[in-house]
N, CA and C atoms as a LAMMPS dump frame, in Angstrom:
ITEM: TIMESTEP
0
ITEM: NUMBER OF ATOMS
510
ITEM: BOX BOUNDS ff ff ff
-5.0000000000000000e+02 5.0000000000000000e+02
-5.0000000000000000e+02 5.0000000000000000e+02
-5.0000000000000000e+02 5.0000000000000000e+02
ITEM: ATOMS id mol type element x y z
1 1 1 N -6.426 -7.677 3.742
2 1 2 C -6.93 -7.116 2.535
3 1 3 C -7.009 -8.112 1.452
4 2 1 N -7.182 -8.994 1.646
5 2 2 C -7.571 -9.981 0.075
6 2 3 C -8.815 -9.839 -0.43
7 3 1 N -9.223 -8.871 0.315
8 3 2 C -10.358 -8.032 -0.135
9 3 3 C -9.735 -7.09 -0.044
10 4 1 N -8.793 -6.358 -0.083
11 4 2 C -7.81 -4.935 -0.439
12 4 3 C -8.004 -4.749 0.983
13 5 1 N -6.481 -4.135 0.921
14 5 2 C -5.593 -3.917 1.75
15 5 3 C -5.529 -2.358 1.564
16 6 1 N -4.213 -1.951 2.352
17 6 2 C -3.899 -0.493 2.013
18 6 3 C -4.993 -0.26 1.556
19 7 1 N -5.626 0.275 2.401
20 7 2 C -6.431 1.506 2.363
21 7 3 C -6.2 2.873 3.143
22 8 1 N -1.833 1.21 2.656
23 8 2 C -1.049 1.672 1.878
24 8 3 C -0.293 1.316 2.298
25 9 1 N -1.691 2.216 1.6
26 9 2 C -0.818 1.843 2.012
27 9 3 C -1.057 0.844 2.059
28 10 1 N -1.843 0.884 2.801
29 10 2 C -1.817 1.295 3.167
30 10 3 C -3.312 1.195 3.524
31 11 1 N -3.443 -0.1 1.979
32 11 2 C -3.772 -0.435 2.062
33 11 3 C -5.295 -1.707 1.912
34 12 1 N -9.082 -1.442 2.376
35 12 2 C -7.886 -1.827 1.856
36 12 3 C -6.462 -2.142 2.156
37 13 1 N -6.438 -1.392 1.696
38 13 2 C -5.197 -0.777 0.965
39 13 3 C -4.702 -1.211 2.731
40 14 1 N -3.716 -1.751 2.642
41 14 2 C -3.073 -2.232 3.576
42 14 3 C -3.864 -2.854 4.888
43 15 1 N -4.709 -3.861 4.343
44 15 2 C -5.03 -4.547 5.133
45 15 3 C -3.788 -6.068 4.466
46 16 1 N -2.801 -5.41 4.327
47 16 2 C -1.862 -6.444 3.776
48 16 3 C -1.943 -7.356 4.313
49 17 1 N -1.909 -8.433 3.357
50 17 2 C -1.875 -9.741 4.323
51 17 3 C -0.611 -9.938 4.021
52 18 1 N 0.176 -9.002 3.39
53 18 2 C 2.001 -9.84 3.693
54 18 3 C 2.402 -9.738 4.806
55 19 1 N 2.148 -10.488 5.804
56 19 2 C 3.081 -10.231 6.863
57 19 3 C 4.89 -10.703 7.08
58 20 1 N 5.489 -9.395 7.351
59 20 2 C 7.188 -9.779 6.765
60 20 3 C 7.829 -9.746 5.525
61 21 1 N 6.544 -9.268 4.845
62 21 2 C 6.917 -9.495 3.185
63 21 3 C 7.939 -8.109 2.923
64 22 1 N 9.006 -8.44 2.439
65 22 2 C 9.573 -6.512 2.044
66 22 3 C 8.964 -6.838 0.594
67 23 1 N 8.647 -5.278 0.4
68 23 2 C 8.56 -4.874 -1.27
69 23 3 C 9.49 -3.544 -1.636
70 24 1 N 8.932 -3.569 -2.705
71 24 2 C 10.212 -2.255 -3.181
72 24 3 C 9.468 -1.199 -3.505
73 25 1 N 9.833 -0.043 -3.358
74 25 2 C 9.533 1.216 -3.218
75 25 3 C 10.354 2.701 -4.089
76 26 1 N 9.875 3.532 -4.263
77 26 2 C 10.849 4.622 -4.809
78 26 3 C 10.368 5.813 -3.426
79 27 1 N 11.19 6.562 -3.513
80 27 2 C 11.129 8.225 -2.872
81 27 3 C 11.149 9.427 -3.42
82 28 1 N 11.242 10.084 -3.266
83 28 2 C 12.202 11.471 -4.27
84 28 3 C 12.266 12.606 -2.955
85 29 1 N 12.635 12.54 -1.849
86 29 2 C 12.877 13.624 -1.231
87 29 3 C 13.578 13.065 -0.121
88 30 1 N 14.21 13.933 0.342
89 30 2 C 15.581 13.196 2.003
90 30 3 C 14.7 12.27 2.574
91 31 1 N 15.634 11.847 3.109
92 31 2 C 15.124 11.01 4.184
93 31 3 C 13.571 10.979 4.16
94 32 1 N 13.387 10.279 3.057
95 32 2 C 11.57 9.506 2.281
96 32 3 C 10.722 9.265 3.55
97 33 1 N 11.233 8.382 3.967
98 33 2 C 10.198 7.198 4.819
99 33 3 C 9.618 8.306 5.984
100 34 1 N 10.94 8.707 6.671
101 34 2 C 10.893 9.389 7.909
102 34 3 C 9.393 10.795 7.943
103 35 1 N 9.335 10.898 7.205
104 35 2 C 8.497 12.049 6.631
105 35 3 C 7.221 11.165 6.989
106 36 1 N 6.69 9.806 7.033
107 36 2 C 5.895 9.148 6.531
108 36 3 C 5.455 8.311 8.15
109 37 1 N 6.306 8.889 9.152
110 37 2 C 6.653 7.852 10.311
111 37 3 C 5.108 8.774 11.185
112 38 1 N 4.719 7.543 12.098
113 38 2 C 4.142 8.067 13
114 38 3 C 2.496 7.404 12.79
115 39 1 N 1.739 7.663 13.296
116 39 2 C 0.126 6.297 13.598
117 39 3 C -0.935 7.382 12.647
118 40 1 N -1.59 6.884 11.568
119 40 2 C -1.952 7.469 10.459
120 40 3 C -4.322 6.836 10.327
121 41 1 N -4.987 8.123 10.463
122 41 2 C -6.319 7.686 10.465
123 41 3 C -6.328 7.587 8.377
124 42 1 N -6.332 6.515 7.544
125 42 2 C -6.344 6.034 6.586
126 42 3 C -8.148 6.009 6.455
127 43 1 N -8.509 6.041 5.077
128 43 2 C -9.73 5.814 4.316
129 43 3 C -9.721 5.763 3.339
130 44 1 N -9.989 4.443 2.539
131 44 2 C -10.167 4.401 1.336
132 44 3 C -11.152 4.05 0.401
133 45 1 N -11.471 4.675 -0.919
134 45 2 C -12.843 4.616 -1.41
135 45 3 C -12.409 4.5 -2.891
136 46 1 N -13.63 3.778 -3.231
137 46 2 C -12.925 2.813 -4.643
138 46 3 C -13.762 4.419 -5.652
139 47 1 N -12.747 4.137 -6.62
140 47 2 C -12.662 5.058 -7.511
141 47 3 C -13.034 4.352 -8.53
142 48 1 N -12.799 3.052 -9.114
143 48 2 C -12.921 2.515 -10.568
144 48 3 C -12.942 1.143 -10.152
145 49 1 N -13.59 -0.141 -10.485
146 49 2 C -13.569 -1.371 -10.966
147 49 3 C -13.952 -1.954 -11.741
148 50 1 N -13.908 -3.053 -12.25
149 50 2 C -14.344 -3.885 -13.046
150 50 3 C -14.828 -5.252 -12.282
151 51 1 N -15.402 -5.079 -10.905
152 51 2 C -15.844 -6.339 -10.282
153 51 3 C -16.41 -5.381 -8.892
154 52 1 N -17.019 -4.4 -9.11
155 52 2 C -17.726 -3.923 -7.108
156 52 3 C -18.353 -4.843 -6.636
157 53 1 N -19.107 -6.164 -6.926
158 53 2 C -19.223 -7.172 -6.245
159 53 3 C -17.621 -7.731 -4.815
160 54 1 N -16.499 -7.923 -5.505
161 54 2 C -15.876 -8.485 -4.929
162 54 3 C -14.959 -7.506 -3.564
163 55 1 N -14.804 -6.305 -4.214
164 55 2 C -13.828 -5.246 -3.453
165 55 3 C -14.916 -4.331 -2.436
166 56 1 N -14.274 -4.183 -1.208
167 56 2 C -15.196 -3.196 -0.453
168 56 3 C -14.98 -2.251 -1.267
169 57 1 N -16.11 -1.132 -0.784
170 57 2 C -16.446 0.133 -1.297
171 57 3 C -16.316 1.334 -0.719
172 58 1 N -15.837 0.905 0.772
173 58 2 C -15.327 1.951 1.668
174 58 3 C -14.443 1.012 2.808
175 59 1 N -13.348 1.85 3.424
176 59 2 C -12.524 0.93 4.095
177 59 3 C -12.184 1.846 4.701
178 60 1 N -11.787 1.915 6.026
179 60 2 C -11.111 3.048 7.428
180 60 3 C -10.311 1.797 8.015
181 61 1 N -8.752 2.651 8.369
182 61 2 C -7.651 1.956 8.908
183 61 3 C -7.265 2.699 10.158
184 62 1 N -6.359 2.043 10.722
185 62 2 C -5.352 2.904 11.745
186 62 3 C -3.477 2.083 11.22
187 63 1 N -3.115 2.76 10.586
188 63 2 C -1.765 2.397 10.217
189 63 3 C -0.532 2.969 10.869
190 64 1 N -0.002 2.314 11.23
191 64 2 C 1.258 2.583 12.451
192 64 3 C 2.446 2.682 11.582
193 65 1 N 3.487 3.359 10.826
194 65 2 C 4.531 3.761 9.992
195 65 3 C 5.596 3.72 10.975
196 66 1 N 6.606 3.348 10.668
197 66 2 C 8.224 3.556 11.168
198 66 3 C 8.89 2.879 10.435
199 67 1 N 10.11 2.808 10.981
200 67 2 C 10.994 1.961 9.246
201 67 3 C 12.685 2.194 10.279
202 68 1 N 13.557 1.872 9.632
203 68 2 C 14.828 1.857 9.511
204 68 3 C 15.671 2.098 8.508
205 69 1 N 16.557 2.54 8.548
206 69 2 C 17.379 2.989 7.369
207 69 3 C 16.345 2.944 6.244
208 70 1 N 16.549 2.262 5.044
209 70 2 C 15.597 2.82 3.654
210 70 3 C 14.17 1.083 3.988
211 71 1 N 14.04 1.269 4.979
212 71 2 C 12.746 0.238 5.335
213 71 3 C 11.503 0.791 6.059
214 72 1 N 10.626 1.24 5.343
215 72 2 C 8.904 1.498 6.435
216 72 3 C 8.556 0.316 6.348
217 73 1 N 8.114 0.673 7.598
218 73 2 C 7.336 -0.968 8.601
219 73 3 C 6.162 -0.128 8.697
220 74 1 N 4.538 -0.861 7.909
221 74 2 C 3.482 -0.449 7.849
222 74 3 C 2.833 -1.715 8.8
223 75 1 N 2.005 -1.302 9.947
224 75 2 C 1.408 -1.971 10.797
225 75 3 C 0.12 -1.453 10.762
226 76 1 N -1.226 -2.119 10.55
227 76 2 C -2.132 -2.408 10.494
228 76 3 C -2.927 -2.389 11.609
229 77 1 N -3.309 -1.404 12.533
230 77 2 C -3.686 -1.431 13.988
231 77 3 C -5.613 -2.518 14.075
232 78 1 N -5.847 -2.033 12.817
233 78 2 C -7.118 -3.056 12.856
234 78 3 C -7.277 -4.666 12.498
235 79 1 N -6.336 -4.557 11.437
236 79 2 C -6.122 -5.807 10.923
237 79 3 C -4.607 -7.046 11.49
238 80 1 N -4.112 -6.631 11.925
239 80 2 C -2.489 -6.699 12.763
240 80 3 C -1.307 -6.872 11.515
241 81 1 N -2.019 -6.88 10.294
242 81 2 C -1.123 -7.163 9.213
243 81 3 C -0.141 -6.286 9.4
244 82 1 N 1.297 -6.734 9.273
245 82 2 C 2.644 -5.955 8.974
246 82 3 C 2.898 -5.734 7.88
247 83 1 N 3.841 -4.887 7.045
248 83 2 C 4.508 -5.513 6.144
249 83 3 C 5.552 -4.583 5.863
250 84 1 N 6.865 -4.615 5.48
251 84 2 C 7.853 -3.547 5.057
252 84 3 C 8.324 -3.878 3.993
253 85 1 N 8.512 -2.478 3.567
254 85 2 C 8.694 -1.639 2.136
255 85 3 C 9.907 -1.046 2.172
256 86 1 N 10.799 -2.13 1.404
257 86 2 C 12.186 -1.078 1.337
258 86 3 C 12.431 -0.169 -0.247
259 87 1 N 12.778 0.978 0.518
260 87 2 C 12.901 1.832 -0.576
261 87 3 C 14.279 1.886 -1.521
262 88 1 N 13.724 1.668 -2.728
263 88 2 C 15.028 1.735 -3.232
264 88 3 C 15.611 3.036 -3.909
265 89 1 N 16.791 3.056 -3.588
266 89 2 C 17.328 4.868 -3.726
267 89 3 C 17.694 5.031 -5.22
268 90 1 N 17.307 3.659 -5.586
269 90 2 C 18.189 4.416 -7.492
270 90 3 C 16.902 4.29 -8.117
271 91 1 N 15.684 4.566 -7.371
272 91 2 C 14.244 5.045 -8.267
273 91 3 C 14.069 6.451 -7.826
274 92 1 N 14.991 7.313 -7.034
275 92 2 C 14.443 8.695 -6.788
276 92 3 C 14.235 9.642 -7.545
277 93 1 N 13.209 9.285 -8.851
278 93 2 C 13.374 9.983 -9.792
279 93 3 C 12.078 11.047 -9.902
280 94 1 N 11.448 10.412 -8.675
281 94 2 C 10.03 11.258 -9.098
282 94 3 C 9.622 12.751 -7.832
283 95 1 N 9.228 14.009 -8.501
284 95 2 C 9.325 14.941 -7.072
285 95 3 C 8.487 15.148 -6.295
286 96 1 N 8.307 15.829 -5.592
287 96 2 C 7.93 16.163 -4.175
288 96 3 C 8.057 15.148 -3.261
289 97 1 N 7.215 15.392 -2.351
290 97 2 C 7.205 14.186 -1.063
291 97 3 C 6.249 13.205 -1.484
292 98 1 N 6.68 12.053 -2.485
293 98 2 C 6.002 11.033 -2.891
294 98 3 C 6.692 9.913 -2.842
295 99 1 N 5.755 8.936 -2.242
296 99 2 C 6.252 7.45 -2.076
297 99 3 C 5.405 6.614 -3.141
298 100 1 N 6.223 5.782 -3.702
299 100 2 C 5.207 4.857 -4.277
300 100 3 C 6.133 3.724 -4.747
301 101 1 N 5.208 2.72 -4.942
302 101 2 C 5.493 1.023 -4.465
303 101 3 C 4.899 0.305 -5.079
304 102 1 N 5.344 -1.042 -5.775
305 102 2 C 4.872 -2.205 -6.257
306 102 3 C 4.952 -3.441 -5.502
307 103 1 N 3.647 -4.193 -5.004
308 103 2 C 3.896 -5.437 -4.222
309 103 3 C 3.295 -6.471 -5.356
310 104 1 N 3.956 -7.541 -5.287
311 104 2 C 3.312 -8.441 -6.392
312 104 3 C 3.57 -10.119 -5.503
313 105 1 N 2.328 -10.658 -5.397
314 105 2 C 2.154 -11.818 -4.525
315 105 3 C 1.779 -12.848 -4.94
316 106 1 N 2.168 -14.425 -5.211
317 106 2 C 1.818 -15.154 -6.445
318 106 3 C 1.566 -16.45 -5.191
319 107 1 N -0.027 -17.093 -5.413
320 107 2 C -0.262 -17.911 -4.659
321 107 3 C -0.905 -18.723 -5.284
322 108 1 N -0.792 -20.123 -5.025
323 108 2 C -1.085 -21.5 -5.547
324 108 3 C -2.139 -22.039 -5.023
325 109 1 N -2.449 -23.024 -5.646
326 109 2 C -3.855 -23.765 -4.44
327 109 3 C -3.581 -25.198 -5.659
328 110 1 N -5.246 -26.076 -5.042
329 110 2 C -4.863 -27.215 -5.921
330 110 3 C -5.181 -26.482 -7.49
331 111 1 N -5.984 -26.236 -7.486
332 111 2 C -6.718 -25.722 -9.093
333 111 3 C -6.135 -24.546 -9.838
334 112 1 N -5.866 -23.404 -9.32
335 112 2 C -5.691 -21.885 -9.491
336 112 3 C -4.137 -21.216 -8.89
337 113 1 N -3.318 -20.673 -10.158
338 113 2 C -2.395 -19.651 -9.241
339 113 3 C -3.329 -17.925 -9.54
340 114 1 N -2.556 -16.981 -8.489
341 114 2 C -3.376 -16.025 -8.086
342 114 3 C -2.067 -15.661 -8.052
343 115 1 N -2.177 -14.391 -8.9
344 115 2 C -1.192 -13.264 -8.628
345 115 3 C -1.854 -12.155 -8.534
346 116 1 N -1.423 -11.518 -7.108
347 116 2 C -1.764 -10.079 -6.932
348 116 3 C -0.722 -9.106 -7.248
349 117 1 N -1.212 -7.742 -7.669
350 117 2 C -0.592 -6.87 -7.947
351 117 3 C -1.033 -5.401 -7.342
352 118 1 N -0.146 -4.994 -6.482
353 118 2 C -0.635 -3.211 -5.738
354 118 3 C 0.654 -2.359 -5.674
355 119 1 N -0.535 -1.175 -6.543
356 119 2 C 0.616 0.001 -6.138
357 119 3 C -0.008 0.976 -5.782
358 120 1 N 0.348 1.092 -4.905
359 120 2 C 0.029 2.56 -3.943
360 120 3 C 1.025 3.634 -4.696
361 121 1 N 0.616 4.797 -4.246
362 121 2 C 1.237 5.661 -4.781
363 121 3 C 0.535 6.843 -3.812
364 122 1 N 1.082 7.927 -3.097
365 122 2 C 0.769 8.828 -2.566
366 122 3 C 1.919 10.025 -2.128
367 123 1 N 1.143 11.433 -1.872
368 123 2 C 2.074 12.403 -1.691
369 123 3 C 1.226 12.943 -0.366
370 124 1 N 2.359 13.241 0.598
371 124 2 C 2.372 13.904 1.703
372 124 3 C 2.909 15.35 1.775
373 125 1 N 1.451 16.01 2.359
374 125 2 C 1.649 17.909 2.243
375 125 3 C 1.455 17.525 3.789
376 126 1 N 2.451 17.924 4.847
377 126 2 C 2.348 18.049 6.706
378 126 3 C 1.455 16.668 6.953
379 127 1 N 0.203 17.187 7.556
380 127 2 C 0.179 16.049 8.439
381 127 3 C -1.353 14.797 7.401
382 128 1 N -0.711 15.267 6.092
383 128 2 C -1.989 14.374 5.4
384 128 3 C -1.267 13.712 4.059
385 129 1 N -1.738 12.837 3.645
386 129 2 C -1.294 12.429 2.539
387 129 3 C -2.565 11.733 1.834
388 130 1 N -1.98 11.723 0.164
389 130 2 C -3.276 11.559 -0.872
390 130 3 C -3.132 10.946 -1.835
391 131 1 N -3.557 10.179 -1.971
392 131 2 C -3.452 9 -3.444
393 131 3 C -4.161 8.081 -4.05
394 132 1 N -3.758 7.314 -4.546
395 132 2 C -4.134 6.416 -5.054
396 132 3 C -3.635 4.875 -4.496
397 133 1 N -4.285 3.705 -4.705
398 133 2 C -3.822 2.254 -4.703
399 133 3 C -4.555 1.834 -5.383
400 134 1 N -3.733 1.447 -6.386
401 134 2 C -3.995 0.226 -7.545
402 134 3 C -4.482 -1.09 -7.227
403 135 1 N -5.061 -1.787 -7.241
404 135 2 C -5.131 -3.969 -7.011
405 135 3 C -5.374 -4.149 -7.787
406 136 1 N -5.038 -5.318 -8.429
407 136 2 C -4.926 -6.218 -9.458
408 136 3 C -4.877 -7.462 -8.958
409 137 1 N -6.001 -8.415 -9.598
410 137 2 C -5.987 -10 -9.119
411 137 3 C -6.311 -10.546 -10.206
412 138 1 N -5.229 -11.452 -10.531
413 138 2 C -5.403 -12.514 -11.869
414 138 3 C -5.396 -13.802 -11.688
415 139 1 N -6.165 -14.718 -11.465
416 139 2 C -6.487 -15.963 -11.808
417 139 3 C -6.318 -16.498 -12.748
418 140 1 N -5.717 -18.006 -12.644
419 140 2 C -5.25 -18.503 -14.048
420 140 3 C -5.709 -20.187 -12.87
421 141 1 N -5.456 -20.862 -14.408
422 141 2 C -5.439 -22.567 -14.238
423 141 3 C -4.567 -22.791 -13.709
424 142 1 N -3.404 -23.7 -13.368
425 142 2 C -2.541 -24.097 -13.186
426 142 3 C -1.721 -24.278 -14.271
427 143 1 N -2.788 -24.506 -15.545
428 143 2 C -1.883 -24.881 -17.209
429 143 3 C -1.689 -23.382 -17.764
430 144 1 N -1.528 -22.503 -16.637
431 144 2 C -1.441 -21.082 -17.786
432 144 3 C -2.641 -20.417 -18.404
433 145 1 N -4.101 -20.941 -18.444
434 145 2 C -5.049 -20.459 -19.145
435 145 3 C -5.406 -19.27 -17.968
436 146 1 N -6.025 -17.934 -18.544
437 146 2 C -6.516 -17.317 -17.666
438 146 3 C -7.828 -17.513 -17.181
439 147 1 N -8.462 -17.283 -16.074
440 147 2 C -9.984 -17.5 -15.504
441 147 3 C -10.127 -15.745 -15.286
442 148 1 N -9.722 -14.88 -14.788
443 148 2 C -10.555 -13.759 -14.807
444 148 3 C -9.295 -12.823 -14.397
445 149 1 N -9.404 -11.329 -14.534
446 149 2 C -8.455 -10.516 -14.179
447 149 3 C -9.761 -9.717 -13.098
448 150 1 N -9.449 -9.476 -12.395
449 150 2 C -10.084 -8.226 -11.141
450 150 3 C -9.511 -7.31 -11.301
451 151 1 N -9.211 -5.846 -10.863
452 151 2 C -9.176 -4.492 -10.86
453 151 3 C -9.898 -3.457 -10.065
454 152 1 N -9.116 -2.842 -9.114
455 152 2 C -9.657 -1.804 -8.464
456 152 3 C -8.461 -0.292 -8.641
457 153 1 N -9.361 0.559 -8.186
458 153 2 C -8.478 1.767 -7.942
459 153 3 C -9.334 2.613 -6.693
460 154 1 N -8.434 2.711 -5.834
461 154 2 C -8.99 3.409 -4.414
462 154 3 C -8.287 4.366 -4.628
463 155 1 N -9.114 5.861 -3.764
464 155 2 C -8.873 6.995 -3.804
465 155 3 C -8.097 6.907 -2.449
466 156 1 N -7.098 7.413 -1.995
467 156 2 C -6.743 7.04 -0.518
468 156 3 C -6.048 8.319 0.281
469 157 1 N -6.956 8.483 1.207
470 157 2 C -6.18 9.576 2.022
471 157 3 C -6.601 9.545 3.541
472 158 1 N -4.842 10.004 4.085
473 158 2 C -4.254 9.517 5.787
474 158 3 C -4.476 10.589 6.46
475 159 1 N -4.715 10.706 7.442
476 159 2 C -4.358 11.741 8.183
477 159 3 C -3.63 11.979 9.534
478 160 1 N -2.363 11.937 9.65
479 160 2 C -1.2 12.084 10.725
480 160 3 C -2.245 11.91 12.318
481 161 1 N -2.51 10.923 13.442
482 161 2 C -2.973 11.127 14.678
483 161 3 C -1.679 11.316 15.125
484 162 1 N -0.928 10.465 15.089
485 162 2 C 0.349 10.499 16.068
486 162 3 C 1.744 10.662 15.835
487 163 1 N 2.838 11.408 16.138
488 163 2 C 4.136 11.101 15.406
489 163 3 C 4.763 12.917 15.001
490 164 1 N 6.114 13.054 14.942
491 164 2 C 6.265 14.232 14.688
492 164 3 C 6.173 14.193 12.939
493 165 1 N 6.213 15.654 12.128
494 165 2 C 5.893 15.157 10.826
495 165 3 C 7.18 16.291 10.333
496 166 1 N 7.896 16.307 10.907
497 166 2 C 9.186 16.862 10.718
498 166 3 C 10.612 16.377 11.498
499 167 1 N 11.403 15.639 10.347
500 167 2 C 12.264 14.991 11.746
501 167 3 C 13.299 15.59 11.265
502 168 1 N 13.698 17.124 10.374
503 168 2 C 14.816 17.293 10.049
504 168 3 C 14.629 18.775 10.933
505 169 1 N 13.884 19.166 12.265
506 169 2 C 14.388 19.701 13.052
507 169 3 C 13.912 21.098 12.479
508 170 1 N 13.075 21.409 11.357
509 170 2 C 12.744 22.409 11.008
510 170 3 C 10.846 22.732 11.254
């Protein structure tokens, strides 16, 4: 996704190119992630920019979810990108079954640093979930001057192929 990812995830929108990267995350309901586990048909469609030259305009994923203790491992079945998202438990401030996440990625070259910025944000009702992902790409000199800010907002919604979508047995 350096042309967006997550499309979360997720992606877009999780065509993460962090591979191995953890980021941080909030929850607000038991056992967050687990709710979230299992191989997900993703689509995402840009809602707002300030550059549709640069960002696709439609994006379809296959995203593979599982995790460990407070870690989802988002796998990328088209793109092979990995990346996990550990959740942190002293942001559970927000309700229903919503996950949402800030990744921020700062890359150099000879001329230009590039910081990216994504937040996904989505809520899961059974076997679908619906949101949003933020991108943000800022270019600068190397001396600090800025060269351009980018901006997208994708509309983003999954839909459960594989995986149980209840693991508390109810």
């Amino acid at each position: 996704m350096i042309k967006i990812i997550f499309t979360l995830f997720f992606i877009v929108i999780f065509q993460f190119q962090a591979f191995g990267e953890t980021l941080r995350a909030s929850a607000s309901f038991d056992e967050p992630i687990k709710s979230f586990y299992g191989t997900w048909h993703v689509t995402s469609k840009i809602e707002s920019t300030n550059n549709p030259s640069k960002f696709n305009k439609l994006s379809v994923d296959i995203w593979n979810l599982s995790g460990q203790n407070n870690v989802l491992i988002l796998e990328n079945g088209l793109t092979g990108a990995i990346s996990q998202i550990k959740i942190d438990e002293a942001t559970q401030s927000i309700e229903g079954k919503k996950l949402k996440f800030t990744r921020v990625k700062e890359q150099k070259n000879s001329k230009y640093k590039y910081i990216q910025t994504e937040t996904p944000e989505f809520i899961l009702n059974g076997d679908i979930f619906k949101g949003y992902d933020t991108f943000k790409i800022e270019k600068y000199y190397l001396n600090g001057v800025i060269v351009s800010i980018d901006v997208v907002k994708y509309k983003v919604v999954g839909q459960r192929i594989s995986g149980d979508k209840d693991f508390n047995g109810r």
